[in-house]
C-alpha positions as CSV (number, residue, x, y, z in Angstrom):
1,X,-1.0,41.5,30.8
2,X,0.5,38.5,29.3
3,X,0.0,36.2,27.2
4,X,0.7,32.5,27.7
5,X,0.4,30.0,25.2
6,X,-1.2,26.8,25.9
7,X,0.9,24.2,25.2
8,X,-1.7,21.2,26.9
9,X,-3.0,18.5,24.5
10,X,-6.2,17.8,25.8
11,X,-8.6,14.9,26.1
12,X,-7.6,13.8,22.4
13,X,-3.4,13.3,21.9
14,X,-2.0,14.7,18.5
15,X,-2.2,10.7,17.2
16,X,-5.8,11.1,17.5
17,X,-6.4,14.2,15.7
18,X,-4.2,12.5,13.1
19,X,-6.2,10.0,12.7
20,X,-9.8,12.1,12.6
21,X,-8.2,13.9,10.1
22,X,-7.2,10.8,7.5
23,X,-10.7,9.0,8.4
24,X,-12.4,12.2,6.9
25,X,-10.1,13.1,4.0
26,X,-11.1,9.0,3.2
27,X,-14.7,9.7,3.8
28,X,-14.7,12.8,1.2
29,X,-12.8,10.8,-1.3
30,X,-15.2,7.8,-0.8
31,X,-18.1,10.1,-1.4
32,X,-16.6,11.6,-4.3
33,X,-16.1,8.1,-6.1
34,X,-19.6,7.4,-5.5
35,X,-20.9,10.3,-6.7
36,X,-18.8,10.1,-10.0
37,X,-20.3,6.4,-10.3
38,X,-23.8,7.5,-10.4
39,X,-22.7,9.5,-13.5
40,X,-24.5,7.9,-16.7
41,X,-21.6,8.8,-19.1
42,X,-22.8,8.8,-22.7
43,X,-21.3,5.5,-24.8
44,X,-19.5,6.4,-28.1
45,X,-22.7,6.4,-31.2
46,X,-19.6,5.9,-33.3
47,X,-18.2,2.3,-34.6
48,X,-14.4,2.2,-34.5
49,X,-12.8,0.0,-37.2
50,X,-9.7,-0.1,-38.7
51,X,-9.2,-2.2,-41.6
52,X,-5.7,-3.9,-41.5
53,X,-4.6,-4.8,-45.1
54,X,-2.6,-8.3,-45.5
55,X,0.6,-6.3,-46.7
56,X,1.4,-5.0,-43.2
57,X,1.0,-8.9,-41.5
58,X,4.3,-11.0,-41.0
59,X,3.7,-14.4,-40.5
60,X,6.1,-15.6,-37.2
61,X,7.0,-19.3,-37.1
């Protein structure tokens, strides 16, 4: 018996599956970015201030 490897393309060329392939990796990375949106990240309780003294300012002209 041998074996023969089939070398056809098919209904779809390689330029198709090419594209298949990018239009789902975008899908999945579409649906990631949506999914991280809907996320209700905490906002900081904290107020940051710093408190420049007058020494440290130089006065350009």
């Amino acid at each position: 018996m041998e074996f023969r490897k089939k070398s056809t393309v098919g209904p779809l060329g390689s330029s198709a599956k090419i594209l298949i392939k990018i239009a789902f990796v975008a899908i999945i990375l579409l649906l990631v970015v949506v999914l991280v949106d809907k996320i209700n990240f905490p906002y900081p309780n904290k107020k940051i201030e710093k408190i420049i003294s007058n020494e440290n300012l130089k006065v350009v002209k």
